[in-house]
C-alpha positions in Angstrom: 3.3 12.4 -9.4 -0.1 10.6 -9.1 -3.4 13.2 -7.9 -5.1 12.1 -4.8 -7.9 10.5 -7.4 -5.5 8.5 -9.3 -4.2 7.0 -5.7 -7.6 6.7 -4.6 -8.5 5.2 -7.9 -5.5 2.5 -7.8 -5.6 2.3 -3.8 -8.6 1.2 -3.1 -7.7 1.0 0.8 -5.9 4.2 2.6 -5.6 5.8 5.7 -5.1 9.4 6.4 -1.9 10.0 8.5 -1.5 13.0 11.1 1.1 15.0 9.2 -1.7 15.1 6.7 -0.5 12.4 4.2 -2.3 9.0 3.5 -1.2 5.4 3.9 -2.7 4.0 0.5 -2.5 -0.4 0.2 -3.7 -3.1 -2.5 -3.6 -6.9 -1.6 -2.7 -9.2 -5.0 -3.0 -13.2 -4.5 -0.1 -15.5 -4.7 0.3 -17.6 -7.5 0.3 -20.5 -5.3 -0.5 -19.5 -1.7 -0.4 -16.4 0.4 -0.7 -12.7 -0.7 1.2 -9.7 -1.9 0.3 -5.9 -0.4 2.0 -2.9 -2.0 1.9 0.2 0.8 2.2 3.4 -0.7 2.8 6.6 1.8 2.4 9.5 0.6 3.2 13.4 1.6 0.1 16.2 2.1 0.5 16.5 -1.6 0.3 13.5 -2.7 4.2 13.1 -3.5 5.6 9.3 -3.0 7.5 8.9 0.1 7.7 5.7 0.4 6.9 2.1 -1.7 6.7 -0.8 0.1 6.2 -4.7 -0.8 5.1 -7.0 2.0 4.6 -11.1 1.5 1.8 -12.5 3.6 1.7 -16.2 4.6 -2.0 -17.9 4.1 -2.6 -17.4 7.7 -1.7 -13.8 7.2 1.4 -13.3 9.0 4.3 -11.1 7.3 6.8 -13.1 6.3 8.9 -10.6 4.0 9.2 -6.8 3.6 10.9 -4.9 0.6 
């Protein structure tokens, strides 16, 4: 399990949530066109809940979700 500093460190982008965990993200270019953003949520104490991979078009529209 990754420390709030290690997210925040790798994250560079988060929002708090209400329940008093973060939504951490990182955008990655496409090889050719578009980008990637990994979505990281994460309990009070910093424990994963959740690991998701989204695929943005150029115009930035979601296009897949993993």
């Amino acid at each position: 399990m990754a420390t709030r500093e290690q997210n925040e460190k790798r994250f560079r982008n988060w929002h708090s949530l209400p329940d008093g965990g973060r939504r951490y993200w990182m955008d990655r270019a496409g090889a050719t066109s578009g980008f990637q953003r990994i979505v990281k949520i994460v309990a009070s104490d910093e424990s994963t809940v959740q690991l998701i991979q989204e695929i943005y078009d150029d115009a930035g529209v979601l296009i897949e979700h993993h």
